[in-house]
gemmi code that builds the backbone of each chain (N, CA, C; Angstrom):
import gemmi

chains = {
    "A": [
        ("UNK", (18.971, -56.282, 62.507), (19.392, -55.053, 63.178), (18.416, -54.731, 64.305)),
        ("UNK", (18.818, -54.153, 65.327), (18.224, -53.655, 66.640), (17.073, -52.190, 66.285)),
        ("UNK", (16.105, -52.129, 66.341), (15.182, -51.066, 66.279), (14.981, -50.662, 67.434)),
        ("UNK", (14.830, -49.193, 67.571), (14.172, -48.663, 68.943), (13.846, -47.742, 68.975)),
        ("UNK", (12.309, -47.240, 69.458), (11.345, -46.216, 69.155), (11.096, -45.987, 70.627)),
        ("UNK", (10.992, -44.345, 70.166), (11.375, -43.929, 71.327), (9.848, -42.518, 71.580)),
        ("UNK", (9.238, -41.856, 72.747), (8.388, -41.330, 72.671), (6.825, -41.410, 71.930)),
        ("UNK", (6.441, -40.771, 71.104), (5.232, -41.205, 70.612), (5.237, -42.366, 69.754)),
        ("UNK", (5.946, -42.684, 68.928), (6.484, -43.348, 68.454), (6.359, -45.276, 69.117)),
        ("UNK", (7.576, -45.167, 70.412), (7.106, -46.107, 71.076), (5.763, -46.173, 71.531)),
        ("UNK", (4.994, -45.536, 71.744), (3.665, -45.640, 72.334), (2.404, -45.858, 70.992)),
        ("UNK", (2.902, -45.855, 70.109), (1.844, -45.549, 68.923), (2.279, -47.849, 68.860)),
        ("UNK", (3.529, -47.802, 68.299), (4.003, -48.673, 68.084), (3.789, -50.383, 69.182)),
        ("UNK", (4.022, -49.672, 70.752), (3.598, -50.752, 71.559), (5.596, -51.290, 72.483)),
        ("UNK", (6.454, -51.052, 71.530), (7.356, -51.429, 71.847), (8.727, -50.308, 72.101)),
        ("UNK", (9.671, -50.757, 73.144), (10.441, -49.889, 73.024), (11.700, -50.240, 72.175)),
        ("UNK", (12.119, -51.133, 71.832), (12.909, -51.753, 70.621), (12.670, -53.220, 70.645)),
        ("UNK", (12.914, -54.235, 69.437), (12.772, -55.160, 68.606), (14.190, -55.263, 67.500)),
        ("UNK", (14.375, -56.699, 67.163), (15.217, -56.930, 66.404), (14.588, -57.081, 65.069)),
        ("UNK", (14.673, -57.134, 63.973), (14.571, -57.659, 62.536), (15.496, -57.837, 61.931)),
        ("UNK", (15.153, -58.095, 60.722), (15.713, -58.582, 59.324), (14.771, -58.271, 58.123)),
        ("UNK", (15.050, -56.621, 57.748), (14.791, -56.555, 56.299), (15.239, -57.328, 55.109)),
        ("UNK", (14.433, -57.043, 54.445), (14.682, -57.913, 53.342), (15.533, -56.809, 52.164)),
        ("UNK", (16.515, -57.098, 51.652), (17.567, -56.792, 50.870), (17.535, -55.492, 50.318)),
        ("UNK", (16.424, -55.586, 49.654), (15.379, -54.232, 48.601), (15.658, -52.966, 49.728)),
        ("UNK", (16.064, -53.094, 51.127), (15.359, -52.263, 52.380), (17.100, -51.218, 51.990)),
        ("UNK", (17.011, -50.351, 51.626), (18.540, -49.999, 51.514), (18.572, -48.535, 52.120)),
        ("UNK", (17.879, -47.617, 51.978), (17.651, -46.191, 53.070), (16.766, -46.172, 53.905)),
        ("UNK", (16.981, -45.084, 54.885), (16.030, -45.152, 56.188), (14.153, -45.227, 55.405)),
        ("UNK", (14.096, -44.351, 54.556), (12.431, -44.535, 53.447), (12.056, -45.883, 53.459)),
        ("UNK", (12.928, -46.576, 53.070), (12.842, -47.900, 52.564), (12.520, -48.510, 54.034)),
        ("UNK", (13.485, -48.682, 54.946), (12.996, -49.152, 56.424), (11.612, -48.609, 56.909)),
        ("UNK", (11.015, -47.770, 56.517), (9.821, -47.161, 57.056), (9.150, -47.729, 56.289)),
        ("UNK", (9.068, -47.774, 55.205), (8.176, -48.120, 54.227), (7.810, -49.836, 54.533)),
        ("UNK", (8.976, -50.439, 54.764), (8.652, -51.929, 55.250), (8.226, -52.153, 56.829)),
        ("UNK", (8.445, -51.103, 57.583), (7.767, -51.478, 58.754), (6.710, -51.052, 58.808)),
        ("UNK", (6.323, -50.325, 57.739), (4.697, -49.900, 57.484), (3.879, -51.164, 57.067)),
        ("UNK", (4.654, -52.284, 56.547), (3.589, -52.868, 56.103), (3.397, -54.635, 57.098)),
        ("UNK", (4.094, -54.386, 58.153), (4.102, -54.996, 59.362), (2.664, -55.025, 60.555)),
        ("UNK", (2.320, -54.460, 60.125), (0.563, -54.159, 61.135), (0.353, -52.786, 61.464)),
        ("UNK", (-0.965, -52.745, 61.673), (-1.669, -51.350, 61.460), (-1.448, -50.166, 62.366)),
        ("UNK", (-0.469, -50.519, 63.387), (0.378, -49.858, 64.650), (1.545, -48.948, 64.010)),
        ("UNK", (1.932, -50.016, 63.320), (3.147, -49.599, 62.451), (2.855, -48.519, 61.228)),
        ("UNK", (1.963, -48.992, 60.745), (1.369, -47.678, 59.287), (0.864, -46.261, 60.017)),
        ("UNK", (0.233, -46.772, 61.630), (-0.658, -45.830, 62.005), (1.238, -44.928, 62.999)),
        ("UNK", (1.891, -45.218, 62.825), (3.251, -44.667, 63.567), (4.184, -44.364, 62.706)),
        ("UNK", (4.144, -44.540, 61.513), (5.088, -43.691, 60.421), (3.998, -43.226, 59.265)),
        ("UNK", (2.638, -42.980, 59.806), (2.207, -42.437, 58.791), (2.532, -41.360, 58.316)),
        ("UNK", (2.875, -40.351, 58.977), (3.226, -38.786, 58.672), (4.468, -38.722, 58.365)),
        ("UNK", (5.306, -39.856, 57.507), (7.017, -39.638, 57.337), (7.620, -37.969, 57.544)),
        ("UNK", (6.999, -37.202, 57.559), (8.057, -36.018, 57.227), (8.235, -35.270, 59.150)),
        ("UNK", (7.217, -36.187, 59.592), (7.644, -35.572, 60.769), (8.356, -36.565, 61.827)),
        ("UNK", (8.877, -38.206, 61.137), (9.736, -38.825, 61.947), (11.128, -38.289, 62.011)),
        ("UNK", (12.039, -38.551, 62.479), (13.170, -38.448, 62.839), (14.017, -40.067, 63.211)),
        ("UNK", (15.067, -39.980, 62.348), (15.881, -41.318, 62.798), (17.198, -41.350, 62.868)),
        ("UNK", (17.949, -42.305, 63.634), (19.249, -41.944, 63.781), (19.796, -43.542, 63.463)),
        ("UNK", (20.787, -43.213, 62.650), (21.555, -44.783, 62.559), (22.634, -45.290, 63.184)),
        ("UNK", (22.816, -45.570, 64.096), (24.255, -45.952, 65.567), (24.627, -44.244, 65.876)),
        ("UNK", (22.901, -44.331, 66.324), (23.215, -43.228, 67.473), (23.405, -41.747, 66.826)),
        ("UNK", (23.714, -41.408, 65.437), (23.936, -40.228, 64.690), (22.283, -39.780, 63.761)),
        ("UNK", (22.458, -38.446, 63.708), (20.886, -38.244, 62.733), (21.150, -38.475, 61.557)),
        ("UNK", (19.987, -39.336, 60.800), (19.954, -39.880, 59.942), (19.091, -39.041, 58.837)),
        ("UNK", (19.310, -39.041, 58.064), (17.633, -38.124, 57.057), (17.142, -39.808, 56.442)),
        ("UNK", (15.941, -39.511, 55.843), (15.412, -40.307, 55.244), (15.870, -41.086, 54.104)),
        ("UNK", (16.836, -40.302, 53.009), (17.463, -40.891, 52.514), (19.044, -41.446, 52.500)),
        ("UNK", (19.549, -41.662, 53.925), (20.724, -41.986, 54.228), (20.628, -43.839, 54.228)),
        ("UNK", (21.742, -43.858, 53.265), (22.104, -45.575, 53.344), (21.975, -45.873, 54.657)),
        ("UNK", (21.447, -47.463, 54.677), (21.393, -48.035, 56.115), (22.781, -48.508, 56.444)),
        ("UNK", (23.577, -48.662, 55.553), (24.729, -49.991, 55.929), (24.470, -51.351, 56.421)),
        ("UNK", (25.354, -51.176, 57.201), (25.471, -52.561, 58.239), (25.274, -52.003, 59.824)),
        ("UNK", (24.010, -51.121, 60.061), (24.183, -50.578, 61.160), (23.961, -51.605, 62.265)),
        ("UNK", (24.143, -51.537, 63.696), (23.767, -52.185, 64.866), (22.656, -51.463, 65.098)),
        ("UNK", (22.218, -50.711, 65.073), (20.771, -49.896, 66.015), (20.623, -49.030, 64.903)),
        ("UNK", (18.813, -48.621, 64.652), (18.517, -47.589, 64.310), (16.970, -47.209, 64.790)),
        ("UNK", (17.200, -45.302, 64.727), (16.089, -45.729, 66.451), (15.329, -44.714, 65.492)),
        ("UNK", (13.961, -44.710, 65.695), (12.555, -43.994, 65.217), (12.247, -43.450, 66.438)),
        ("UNK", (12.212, -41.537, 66.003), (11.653, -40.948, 67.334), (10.918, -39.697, 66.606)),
        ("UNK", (10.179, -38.720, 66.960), (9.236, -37.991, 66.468), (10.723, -36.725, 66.786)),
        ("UNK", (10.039, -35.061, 66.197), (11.248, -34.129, 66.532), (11.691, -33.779, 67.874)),
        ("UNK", (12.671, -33.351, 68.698), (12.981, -33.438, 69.795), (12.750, -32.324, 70.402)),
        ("UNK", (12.691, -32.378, 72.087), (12.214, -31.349, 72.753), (12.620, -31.061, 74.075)),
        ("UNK", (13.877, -31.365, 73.976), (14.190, -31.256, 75.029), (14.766, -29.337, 75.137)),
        ("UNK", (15.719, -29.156, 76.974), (16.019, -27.944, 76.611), (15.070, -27.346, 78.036)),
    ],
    "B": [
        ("UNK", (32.079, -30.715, 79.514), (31.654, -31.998, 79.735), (30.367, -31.574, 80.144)),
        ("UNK", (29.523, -33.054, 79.889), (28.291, -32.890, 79.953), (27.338, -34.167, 80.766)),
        ("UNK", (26.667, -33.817, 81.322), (25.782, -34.779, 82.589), (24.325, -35.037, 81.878)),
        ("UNK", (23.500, -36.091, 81.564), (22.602, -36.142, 81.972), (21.755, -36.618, 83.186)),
        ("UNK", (20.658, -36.194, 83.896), (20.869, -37.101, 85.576), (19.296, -36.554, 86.228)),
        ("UNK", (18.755, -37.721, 86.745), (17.366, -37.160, 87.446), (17.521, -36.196, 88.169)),
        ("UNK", (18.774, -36.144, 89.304), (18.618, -35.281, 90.056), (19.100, -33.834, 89.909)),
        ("UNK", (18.554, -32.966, 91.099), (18.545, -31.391, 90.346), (20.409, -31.282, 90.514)),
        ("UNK", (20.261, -29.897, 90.130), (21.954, -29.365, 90.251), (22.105, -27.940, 90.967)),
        ("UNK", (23.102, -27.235, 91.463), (23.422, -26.061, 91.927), (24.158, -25.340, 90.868)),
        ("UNK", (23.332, -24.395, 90.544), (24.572, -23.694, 89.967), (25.900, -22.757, 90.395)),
        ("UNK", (25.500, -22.800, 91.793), (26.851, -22.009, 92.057), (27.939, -23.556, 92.390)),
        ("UNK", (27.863, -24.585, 92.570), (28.955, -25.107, 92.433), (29.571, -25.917, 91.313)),
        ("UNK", (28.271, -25.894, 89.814), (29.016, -26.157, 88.533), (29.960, -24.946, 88.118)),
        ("UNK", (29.702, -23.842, 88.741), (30.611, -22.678, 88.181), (31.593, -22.612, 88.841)),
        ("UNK", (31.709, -22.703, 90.329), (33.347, -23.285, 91.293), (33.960, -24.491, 90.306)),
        ("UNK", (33.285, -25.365, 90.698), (33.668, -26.595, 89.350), (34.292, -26.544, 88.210)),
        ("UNK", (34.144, -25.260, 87.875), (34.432, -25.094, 86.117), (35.627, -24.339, 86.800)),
        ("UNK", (35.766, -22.899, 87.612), (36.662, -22.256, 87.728), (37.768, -22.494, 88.111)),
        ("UNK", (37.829, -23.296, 89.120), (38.442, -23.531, 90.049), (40.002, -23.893, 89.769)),
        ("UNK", (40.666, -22.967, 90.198), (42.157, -23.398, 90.280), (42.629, -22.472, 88.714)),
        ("UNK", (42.032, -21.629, 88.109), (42.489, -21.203, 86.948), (42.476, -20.176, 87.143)),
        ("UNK", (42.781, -18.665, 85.962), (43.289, -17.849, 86.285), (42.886, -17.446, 84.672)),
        ("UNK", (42.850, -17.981, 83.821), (42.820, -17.898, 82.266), (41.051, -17.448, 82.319)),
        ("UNK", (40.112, -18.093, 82.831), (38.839, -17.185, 83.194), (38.281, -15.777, 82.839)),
        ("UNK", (37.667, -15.108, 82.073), (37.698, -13.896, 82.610), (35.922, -13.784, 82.862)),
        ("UNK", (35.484, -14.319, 82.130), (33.617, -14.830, 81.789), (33.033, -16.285, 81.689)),
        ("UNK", (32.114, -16.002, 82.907), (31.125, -16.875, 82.861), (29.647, -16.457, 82.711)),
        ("UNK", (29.316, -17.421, 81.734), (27.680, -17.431, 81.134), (26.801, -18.749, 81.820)),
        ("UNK", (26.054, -18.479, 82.342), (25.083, -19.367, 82.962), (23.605, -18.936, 82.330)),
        ("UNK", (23.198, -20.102, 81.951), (21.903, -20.676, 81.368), (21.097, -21.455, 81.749)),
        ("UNK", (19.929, -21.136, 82.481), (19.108, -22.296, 83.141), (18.438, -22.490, 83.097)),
        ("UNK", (17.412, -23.378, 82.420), (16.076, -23.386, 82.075), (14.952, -24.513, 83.193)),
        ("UNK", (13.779, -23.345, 83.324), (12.975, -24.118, 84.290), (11.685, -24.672, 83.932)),
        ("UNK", (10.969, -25.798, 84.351), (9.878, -26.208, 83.617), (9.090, -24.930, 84.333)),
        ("UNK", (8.082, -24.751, 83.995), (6.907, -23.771, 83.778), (5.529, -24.544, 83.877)),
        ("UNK", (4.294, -23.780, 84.639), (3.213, -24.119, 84.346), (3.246, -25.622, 84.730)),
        ("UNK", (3.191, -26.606, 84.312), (2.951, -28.086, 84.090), (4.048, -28.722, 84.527)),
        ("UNK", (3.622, -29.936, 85.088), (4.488, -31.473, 85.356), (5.040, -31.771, 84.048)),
        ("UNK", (6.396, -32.125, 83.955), (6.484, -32.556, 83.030), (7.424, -34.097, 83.121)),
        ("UNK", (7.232, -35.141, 82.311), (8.265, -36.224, 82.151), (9.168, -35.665, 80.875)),
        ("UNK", (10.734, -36.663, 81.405), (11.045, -36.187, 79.623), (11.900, -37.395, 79.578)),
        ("UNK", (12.275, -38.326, 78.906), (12.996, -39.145, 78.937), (14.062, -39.062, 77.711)),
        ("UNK", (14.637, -39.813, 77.435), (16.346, -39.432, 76.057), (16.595, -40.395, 75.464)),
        ("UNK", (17.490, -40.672, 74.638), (18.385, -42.014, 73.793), (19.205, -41.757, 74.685)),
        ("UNK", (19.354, -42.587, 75.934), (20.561, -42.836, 76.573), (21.889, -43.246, 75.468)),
        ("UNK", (23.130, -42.396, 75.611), (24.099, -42.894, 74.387), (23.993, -42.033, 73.285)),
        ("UNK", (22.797, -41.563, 72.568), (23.054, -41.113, 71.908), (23.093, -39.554, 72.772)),
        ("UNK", (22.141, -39.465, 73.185), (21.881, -37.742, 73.949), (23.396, -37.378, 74.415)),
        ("UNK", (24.259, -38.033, 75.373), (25.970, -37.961, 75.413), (26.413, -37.730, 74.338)),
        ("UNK", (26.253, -38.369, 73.344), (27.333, -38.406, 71.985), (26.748, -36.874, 71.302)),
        ("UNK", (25.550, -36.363, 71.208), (24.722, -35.490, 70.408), (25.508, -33.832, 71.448)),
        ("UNK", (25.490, -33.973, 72.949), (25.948, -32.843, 73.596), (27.660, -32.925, 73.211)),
        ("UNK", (28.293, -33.797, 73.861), (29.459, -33.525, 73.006), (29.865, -33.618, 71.643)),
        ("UNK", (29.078, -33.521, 70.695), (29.191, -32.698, 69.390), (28.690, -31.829, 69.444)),
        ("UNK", (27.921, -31.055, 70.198), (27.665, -29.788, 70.201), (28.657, -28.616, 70.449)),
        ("UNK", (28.749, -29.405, 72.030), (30.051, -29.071, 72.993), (31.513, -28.615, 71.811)),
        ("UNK", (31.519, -29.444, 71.053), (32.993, -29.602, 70.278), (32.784, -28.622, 68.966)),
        ("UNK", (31.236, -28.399, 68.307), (31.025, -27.913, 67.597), (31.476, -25.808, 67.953)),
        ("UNK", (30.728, -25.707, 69.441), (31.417, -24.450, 70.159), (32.572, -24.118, 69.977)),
        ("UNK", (33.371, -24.908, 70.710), (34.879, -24.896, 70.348), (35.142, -24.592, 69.431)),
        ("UNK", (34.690, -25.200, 68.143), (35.339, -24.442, 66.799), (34.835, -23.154, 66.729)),
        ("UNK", (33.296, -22.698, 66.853), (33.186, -21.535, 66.524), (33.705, -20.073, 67.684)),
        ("UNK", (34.020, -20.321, 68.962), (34.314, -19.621, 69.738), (35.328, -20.251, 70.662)),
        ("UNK", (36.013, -19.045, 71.037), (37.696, -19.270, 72.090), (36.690, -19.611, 73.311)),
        ("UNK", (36.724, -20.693, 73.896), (35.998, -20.697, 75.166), (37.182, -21.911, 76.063)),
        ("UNK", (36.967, -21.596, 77.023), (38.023, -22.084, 78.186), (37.225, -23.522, 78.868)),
        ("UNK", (35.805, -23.444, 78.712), (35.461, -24.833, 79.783), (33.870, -24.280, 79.164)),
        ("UNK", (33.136, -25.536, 79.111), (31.696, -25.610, 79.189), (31.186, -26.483, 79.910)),
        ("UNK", (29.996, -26.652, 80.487), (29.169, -27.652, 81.433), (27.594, -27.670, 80.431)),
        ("UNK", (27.232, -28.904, 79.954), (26.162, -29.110, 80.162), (25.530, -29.757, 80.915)),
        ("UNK", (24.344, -29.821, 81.369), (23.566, -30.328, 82.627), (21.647, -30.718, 82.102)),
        ("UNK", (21.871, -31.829, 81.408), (20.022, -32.135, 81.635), (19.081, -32.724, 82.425)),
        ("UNK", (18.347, -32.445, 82.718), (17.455, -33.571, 83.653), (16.608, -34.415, 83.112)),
        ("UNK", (16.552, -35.463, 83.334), (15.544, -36.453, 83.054), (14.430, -36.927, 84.250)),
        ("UNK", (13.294, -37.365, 83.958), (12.472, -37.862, 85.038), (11.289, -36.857, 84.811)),
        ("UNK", (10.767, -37.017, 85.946), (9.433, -36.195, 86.195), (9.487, -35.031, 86.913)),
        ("UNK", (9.496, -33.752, 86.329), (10.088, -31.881, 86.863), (8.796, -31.474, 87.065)),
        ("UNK", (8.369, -30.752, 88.108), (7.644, -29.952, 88.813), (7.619, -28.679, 88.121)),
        ("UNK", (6.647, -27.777, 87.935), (6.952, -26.342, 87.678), (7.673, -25.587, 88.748)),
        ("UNK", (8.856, -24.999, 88.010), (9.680, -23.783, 89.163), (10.950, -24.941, 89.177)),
        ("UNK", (10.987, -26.223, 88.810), (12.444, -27.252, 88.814), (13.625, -26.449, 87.571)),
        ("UNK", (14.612, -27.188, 87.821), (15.589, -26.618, 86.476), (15.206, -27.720, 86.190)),
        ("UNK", (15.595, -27.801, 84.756), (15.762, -28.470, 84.093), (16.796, -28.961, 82.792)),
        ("UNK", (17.469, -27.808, 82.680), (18.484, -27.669, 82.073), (19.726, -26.358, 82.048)),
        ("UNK", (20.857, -26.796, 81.973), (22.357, -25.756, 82.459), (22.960, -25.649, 81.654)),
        ("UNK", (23.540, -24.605, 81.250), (24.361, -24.627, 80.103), (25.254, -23.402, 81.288)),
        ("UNK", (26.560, -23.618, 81.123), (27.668, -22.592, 80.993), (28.933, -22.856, 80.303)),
        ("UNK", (29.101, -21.378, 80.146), (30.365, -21.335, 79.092), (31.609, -20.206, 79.947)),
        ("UNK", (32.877, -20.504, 79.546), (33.301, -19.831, 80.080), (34.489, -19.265, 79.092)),
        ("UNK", (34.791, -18.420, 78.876), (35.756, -17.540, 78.104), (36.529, -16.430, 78.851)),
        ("UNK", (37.953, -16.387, 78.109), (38.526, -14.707, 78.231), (37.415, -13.405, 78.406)),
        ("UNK", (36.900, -13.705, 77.419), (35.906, -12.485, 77.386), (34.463, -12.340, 76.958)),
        ("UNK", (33.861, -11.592, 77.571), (32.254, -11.888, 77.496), (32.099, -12.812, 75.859)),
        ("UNK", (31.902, -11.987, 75.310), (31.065, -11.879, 74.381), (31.160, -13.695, 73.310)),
        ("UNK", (32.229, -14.375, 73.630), (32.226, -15.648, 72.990), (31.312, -16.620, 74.249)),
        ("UNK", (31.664, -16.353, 75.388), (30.705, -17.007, 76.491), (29.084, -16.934, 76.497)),
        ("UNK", (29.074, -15.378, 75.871), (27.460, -15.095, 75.983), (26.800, -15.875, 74.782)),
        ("UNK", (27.197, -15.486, 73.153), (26.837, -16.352, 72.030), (27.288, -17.761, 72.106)),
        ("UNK", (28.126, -18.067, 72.567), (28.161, -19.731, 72.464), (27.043, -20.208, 73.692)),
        ("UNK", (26.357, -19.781, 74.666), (25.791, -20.288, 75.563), (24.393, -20.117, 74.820)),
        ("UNK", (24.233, -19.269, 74.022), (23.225, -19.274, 72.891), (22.694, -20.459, 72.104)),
        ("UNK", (23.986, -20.203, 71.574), (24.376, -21.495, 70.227), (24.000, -22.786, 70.955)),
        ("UNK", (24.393, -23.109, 71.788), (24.579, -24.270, 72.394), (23.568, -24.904, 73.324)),
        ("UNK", (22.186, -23.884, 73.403), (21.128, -24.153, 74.502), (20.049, -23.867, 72.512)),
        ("UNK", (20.142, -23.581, 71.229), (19.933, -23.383, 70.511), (19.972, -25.129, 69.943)),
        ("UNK", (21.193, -24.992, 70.152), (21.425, -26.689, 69.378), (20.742, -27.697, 69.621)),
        ("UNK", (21.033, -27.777, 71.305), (20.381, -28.955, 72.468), (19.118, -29.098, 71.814)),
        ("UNK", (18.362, -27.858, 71.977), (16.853, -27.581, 71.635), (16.454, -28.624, 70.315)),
        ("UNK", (17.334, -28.602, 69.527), (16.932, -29.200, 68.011), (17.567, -30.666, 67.675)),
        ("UNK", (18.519, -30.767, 68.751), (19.727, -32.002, 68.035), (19.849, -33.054, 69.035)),
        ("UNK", (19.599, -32.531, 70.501), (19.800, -33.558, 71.296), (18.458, -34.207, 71.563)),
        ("UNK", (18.688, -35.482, 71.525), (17.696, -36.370, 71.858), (16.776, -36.555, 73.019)),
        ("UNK", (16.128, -35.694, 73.322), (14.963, -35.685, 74.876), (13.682, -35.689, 74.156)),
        ("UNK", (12.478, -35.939, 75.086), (11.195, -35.826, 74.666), (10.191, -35.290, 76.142)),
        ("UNK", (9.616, -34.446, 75.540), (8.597, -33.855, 77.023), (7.764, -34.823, 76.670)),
        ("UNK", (7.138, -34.919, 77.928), (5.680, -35.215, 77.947), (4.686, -34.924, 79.293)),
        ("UNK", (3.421, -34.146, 78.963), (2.511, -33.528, 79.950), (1.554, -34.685, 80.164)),
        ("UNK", (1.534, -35.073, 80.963), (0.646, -36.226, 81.234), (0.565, -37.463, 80.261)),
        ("UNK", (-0.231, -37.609, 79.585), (0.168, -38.987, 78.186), (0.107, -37.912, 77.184)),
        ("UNK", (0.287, -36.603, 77.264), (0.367, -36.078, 75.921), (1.804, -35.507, 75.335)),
        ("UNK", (2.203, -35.648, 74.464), (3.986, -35.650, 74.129), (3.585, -33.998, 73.688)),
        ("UNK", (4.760, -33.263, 74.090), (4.694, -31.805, 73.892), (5.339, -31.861, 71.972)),
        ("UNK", (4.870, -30.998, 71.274), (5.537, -30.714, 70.211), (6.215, -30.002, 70.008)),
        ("UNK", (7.325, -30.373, 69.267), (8.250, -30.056, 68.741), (7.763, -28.175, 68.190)),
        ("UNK", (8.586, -27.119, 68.352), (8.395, -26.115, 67.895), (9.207, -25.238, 66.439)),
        ("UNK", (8.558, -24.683, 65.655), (8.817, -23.998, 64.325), (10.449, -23.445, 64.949)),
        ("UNK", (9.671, -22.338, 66.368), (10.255, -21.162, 66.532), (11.635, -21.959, 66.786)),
        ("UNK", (11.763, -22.498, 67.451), (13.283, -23.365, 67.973), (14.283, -24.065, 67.129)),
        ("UNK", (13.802, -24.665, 65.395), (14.456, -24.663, 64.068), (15.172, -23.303, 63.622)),
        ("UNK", (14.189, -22.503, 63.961), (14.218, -21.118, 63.381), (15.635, -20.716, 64.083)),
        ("UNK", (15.519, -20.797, 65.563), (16.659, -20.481, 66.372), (17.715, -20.869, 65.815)),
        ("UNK", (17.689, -22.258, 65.663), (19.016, -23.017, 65.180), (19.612, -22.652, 63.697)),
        ("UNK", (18.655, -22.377, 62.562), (19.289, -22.495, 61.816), (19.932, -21.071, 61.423)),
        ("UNK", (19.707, -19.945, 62.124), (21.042, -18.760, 62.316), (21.917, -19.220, 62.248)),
        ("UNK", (21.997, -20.394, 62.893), (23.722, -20.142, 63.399), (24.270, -21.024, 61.865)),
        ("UNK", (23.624, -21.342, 60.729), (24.489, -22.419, 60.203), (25.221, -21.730, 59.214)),
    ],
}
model = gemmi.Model(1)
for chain_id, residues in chains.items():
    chain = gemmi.Chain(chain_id)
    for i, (resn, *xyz) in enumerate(residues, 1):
        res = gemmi.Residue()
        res.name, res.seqid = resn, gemmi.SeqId(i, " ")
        for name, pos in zip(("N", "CA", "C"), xyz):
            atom = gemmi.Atom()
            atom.name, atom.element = name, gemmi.Element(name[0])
            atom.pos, atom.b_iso = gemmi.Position(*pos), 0.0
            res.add_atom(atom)
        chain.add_residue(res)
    model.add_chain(chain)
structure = gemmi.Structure()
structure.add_model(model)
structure.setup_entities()
């Protein structure tokens, strides 16, 4: 699936999206965080504070415990500010 | 309908725009927000930020009789004293134009996908602006 981090997020992280392949076990957005936490120290040091990410799965808000499916994109961004 | 777009906007001709040629009109609400103080960048989820205003947009509709809305964001790098964001609503009669232009510059604030940023520092997210939003639920 397509990842893409967006604001602090991208900048903590290094990238503005990347493809993967979780591994099976990966079944809610927690679970996706939790495994890209253990990807390098960019990654732990960019979802360390889970309660203040924000994610959306094809483009809709996601909470933390929403099934992933079979999404195409799911994007990691901190709370929004626009306005 | 709703725009996101670097460049600025007029508001007297999104409101010709909206009016124009109708008669069903009786109120228009205009909403415009300007950066302040500081330079700011703000960039979006291109795709999603569209999809997030028109569910907002559509979410209005259900709660109020309104005849036409415009949203308008800017992206890029805003000067203090720039707009930066438009909201109008237009209704029969005040009072669904005035609260939905509320609701709907309320929502943006919390749901649509933008991000400030003051130099390399990302502005945070605010209490008070949840607070706003979750009146209306």
């Amino acid at each position: 699936m397509k990842l893409l981090y967006f604001a602090s997020l991208r900048q903590k992280i290094g990238l503005p999206e990347e493809d993967v392949t979780p591994p099976d076990s990966v079944r809610d957005v927690a679970d996706l965080i939790d495994w890209l936490m253990t990807r390098g120290p960019e990654y732990a040091a960019a979802f360390e504070n889970k309660i203040t990410i924000r994610a959306a799965i094809d483009q809709e808000h996601a909470k933390l415990d929403a099934p992933l499916g079979h999404p195409r994109e799911v994007a990691f961004f901190p709370p929004v500010t626009g306005g | 309908m709703n725009r996101v777009q670097t460049e600025d906007f007029d508001i007297s001709t999104e409101i010709a725009a909206l009016t124009k040629g109708r008669s069903d009109i009786g109120a228009v609400v205009t909403f415009s927000g300007l950066v302040r103080d500081v330079t700011l960048t703000l960039e979006h989820y291109a795709g999603m930020t569209e999809r997030e205003l028109t569910k907002i947009e559509a979410e209005a509709n259900t709660r109020w009789k309104l005849q036409a809305v415009t949203i308008i964001h800017r992206i890029g790098t805003l000067n203090p004293g720039d707009n930066i964001v438009l909201v109008i609503t237009a209704s029969t009669h005040r009072k669904d134009a005035f609260e939905a232009a509320e609701f709907l510059m309320d929502y943006l604030k919390t749901r649509a996908p933008f991000w400030k940023r003051e130099g390399d520092t990302w502005v945070e997210a605010k209490a008070s602006d949840d607070d706003a939003a979750e009146r209306w639920k």
